[in-house]
C-alpha positions as CSV (number, residue, x, y, z in Angstrom):
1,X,95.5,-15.3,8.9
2,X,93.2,-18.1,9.7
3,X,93.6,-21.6,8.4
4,X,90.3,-22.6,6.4
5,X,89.0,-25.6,4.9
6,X,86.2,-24.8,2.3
7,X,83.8,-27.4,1.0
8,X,81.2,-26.9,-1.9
9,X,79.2,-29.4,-3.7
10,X,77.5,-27.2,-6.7
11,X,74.4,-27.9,-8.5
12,X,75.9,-30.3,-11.1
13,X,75.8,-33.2,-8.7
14,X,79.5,-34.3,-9.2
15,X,80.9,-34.6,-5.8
16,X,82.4,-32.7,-2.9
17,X,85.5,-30.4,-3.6
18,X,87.9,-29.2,-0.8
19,X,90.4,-26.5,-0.9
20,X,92.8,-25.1,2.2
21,X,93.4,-21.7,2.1
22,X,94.8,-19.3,4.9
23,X,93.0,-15.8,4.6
24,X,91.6,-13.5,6.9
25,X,88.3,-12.5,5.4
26,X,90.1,-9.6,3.4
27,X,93.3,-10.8,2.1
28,X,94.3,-14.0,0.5
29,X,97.5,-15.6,2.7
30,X,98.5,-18.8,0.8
31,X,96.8,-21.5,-1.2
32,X,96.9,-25.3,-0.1
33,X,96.1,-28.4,-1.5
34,X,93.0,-29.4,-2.9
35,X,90.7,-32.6,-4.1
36,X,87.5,-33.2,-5.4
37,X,85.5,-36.7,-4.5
38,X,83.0,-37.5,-6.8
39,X,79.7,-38.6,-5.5
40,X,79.4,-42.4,-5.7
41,X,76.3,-43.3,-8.3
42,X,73.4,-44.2,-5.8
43,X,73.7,-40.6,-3.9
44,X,74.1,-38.8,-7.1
45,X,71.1,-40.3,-8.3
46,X,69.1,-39.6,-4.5
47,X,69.9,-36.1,-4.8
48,X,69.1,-35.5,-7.8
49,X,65.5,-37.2,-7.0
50,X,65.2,-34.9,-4.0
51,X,65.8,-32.2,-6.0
52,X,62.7,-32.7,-7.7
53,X,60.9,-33.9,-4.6
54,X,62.1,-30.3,-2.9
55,X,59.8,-28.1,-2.9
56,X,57.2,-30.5,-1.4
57,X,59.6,-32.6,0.9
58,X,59.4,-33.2,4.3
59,X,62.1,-32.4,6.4
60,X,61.5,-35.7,8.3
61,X,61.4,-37.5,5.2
62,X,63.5,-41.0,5.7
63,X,65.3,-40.4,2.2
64,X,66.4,-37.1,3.1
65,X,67.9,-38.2,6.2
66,X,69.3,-41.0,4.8
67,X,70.8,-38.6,1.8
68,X,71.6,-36.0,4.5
69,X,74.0,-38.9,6.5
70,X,75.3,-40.0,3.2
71,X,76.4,-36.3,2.2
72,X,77.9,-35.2,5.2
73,X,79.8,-38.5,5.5
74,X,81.4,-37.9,2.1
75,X,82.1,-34.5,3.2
76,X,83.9,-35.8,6.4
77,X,85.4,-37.9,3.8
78,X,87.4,-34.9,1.9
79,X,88.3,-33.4,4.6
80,X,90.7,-36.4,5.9
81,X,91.6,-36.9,2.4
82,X,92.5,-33.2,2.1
83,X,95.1,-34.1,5.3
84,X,95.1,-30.8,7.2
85,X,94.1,-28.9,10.3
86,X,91.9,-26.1,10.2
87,X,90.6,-23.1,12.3
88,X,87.1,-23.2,10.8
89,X,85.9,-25.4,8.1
90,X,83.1,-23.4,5.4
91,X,80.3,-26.0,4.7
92,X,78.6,-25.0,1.7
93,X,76.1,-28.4,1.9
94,X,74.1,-29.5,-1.3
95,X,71.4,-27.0,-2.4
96,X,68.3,-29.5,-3.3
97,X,65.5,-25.8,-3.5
98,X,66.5,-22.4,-4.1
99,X,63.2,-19.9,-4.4
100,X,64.4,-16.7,-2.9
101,X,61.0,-15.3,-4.5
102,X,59.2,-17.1,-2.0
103,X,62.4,-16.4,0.9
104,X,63.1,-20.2,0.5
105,X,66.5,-21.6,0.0
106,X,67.7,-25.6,1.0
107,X,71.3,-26.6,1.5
108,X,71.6,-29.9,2.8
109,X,74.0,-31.4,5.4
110,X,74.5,-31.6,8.9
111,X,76.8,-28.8,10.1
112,X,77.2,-30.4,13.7
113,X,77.9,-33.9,12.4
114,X,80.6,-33.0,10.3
115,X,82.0,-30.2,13.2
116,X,81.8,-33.2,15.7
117,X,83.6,-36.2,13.0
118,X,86.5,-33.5,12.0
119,X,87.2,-31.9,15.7
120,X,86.9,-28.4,13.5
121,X,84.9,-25.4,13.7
122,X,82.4,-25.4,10.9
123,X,80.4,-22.4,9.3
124,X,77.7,-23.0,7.4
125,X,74.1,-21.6,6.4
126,X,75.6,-19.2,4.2
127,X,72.7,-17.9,2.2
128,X,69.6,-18.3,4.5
129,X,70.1,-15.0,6.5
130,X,70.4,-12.9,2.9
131,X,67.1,-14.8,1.7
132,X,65.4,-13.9,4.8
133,X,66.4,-10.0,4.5
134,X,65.0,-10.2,0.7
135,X,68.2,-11.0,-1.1
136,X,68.8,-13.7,-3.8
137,X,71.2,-15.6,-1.3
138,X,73.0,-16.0,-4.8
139,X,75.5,-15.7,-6.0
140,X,78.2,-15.5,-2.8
141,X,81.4,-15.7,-4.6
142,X,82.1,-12.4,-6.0
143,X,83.7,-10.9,-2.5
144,X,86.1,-13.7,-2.9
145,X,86.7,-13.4,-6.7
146,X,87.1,-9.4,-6.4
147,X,90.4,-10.3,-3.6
148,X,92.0,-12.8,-6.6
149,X,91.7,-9.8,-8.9
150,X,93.4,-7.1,-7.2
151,X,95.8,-5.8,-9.5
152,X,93.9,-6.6,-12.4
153,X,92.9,-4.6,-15.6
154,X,89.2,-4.2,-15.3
155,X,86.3,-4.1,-15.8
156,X,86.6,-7.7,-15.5
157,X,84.0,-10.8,-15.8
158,X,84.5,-13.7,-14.0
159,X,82.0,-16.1,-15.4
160,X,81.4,-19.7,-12.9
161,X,79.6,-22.4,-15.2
162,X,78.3,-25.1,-12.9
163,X,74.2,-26.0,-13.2
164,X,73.8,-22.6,-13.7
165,X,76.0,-20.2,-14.8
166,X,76.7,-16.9,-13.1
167,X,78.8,-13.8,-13.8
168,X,80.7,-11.3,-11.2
169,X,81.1,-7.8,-13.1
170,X,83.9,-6.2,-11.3
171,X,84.2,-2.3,-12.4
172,X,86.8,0.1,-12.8
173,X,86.3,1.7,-9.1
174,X,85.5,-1.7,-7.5
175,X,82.1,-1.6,-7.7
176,X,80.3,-5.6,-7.3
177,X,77.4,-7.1,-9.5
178,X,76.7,-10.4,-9.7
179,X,74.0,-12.8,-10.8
180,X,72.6,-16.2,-12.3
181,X,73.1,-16.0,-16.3
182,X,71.1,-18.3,-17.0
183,X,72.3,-22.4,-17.5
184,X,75.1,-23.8,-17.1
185,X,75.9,-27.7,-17.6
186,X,72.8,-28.5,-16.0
187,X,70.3,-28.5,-19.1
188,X,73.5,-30.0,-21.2
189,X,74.1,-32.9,-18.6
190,X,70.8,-34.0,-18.4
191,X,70.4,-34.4,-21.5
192,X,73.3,-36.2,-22.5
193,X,72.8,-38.7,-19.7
194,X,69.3,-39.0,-21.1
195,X,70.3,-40.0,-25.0
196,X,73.8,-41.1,-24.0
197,X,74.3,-42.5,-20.3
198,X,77.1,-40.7,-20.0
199,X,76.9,-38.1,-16.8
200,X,78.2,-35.0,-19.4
201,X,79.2,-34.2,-22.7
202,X,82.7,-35.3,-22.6
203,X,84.9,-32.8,-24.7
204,X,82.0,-31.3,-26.0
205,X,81.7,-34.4,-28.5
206,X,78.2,-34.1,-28.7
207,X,77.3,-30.9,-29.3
208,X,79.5,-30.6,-31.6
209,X,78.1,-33.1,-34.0
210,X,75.2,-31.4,-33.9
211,X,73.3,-28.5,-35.5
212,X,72.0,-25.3,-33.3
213,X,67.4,-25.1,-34.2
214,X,67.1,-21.4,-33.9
215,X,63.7,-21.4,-33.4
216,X,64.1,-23.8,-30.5
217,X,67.2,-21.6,-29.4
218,X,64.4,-18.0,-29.6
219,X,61.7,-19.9,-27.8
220,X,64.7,-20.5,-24.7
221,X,65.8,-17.3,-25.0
222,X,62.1,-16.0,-24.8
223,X,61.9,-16.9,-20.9
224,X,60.9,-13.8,-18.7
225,X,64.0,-14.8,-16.8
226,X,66.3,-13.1,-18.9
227,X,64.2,-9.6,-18.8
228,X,64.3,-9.1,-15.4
229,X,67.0,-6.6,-13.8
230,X,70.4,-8.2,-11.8
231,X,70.8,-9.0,-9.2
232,X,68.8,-12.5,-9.8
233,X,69.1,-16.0,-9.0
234,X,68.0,-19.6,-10.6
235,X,67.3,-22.9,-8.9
236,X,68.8,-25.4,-10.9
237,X,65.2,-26.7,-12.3
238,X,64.0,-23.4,-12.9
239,X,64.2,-23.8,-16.6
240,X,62.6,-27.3,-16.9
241,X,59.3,-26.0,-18.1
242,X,60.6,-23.5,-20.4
243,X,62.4,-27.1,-21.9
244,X,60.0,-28.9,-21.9
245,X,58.0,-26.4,-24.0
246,X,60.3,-25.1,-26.4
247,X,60.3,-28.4,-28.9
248,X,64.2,-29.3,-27.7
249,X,62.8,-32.9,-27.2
250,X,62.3,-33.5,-30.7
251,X,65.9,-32.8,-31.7
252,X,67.9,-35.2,-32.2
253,X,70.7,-36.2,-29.3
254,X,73.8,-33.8,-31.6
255,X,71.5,-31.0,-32.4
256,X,69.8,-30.6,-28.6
257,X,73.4,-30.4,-27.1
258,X,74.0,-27.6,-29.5
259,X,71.3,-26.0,-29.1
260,X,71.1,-26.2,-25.3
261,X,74.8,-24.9,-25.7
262,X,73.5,-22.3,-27.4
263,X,71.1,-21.3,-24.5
264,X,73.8,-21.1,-22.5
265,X,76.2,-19.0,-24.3
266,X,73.6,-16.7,-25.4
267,X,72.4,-16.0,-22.0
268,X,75.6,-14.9,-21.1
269,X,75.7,-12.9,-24.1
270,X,72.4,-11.1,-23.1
271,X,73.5,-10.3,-19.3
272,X,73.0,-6.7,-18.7
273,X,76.6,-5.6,-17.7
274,X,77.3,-1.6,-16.7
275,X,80.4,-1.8,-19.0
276,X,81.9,-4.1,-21.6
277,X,84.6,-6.1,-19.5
278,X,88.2,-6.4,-21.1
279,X,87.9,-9.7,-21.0
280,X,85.8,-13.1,-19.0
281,X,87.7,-15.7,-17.1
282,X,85.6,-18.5,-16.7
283,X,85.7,-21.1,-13.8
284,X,83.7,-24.3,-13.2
285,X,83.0,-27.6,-15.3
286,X,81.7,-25.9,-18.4
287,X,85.4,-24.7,-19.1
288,X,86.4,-28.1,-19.8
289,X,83.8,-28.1,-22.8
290,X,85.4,-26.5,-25.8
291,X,81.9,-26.2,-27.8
292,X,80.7,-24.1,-24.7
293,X,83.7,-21.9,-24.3
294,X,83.9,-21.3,-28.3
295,X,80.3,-20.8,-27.8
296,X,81.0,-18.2,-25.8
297,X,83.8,-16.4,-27.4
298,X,81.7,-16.4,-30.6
299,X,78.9,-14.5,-28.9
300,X,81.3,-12.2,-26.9
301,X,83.8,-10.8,-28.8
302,X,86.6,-10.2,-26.3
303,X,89.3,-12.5,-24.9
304,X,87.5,-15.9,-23.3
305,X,89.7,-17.6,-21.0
306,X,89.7,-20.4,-18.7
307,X,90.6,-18.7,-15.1
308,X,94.1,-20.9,-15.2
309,X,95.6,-18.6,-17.7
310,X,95.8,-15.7,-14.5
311,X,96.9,-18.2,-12.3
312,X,93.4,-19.9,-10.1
313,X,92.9,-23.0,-9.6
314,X,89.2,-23.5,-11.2
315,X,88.9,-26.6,-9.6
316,X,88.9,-25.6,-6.6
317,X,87.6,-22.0,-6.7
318,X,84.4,-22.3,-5.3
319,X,86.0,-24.6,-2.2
320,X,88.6,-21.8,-1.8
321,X,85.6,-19.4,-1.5
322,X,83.7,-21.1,1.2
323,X,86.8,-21.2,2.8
324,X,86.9,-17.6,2.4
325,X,83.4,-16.7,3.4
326,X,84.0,-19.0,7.0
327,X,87.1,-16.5,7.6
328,X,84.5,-13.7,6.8
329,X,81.8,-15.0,9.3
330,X,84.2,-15.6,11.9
331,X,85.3,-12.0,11.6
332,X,81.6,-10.5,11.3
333,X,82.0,-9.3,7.7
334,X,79.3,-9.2,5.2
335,X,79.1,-11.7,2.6
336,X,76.5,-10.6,0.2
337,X,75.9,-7.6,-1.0
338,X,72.9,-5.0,-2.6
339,X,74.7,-5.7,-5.8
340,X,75.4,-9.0,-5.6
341,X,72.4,-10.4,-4.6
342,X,70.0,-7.2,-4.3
343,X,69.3,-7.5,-0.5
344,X,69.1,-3.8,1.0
345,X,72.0,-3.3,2.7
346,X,75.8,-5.7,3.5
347,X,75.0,-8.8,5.2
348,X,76.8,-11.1,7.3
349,X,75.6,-14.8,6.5
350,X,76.8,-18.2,8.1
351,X,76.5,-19.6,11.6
352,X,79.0,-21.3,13.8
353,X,79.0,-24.9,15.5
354,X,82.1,-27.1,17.0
């Protein structure tokens, strides 16, 4: 078994979070400790300003660097905090443009900077290799989610709400899809900190003073998105002009929270699964919002859980992964799949510095 540090800073913009976890690729070993360290203010609100500057940045562009030093640094940052030595560190970086229709996909950080500040092997560049082939590059967590569940009843849904929500079907015999949903917290959390200053709908406090507008709701549900066959993937923005369309901004604050909450659920809902899972355990910020997960069990109808009640850490599940995917890269195993993120044939992802 290898000792791993993963790191993964997801799409919501919250911070870095770090798990340890021994594994060789194939088997989970043991679990360590974890952490998350939120983003101070100023590079929350850079990032989220590149990620509307993406897809016409340069890569020499002085705020990028300047974001890129900042990230890694805070990255470096959880790994001392986290207090342990590793055999290869999995460096997710921040994704600021994902267009895998156009073979484009941005995760920022610099690999060798953190490799060289931590005295550790990193692996990073996960997805680029998958986008190249044709792939989605997205999602990469179901390989990692199908070793927690062995032993489990299934089918089984494992449902990860972070700016965008995706699902990994796992079937009876094994088999692996995954895909983007649709949104997560990402439509939700800008548009509380827009009416509200707060970052996100604490408690689901919000939404649930408010009233779903079906016609608002059909208009979001209308997006060609949701009619195109799995495996598919989102960039976090991908829905702003869908948004911006469907009336949402005349709502007032209560009633756009439920109706983006709405979005949410009911893109889930609509996911076109082979089989009807047993039940969904869901992982990721959104499963602290009890509008969201009753949301979700309302347009389900089977058991909704957070993935705590089988024993993960939800915290730190996507860290753990990356962790997981290093051990994987070091080993030469694939990490994506054709249904996972539709790319041809297996593929190895991730390269190696330090």
């Amino acid at each position: 078994m290898l000792r791993t540090i993963g790191l993964m800073s997801g799409t919501s913009l919250d911070g870095v979070d770090a798990a340890y976890l021994e594994t060789d690729g194939e088997r989970i070993g043991a679990f360590g400790p974890t952490l998350t360290l939120p983003y101070d203010d100023t590079l929350r609100t850079d990032l989220r300003r590149l990620l509307t500057r993406a897809p016409g940045l340069d890569a020499d562009d002085p705020d990028l660097a300047s974001a890129v030093t900042r990230l890694t640094e805070a990255h470096v940052a959880a790994v001392r905090a986290l207090g342990r030595e590793a055999d290869v560190i999995g460096f997710h970086g921040q994704t600021i443009l994902h267009q895998p229709q156009h073979r484009r996909t941005w995760q920022i950080g610099d690999a060798e900077m953190l490799a060289a500040r931590t005295g550790m092997r990193v692996a990073f560049d996960f997805r680029s290799a998958d986008v190249a082939a044709g792939g989605e590059g997205a999602p990469l967590a179901p390989i990692y989610h199908a070793a927690l569940a062995a032993g489990m009843a299934k089918p089984l849904a494992v449902l990860n709400i972070g700016g965008v929500a995706n699902v990994t079907f796992i079937g009876r015999d094994g088999t692996l899809l995954a895909f983007d949903t649709g949104p997560g917290n990402g439509p939700l959390d800008d548009w509380t900190s827009r009416h509200t200053g707060a970052a996100f709908d604490r408690d689901g406090a919000l939404t649930r003073a408010g009233q779903v507008d079906r016609a608002v709701l059909g208009r979001l549900l209308a997006d060609p998105y949701f009619a195109r066959p799995a495996p598919k993937s989102l960039d976090r923005l991908d829905f702003a002009a869908r948004l911006e369309a469907s009336g949402v901004d005349q709502l007032s604050p209560a009633d756009g929270a439920a109706t983006l909450v709405a979005f949410t659920a009911g893109a889930v809902a609509g996911a076109a699964l082979p089989e009807r899972p047993v039940r969904w355990l869901v992982t990721g910020g959104g499963r602290r919002n009890p509008a969201i997960m009753g949301g979700l069990a309302a347009a389900l109808g089977v058991p909704v859980a957070p993935v705590e009640t089988v024993g993960w850490d939800g915290d730190a599940l996507e860290a753990q992964c990356f962790g997981f995917l290093a051990a994987r890269t070091l080993a030469g195993l694939p990490v994506s799949f054709p249904g996972t993120t539709g790319v041809a044939v297996p593929m190895t992802g991730g390269q190696v510095v330090g």
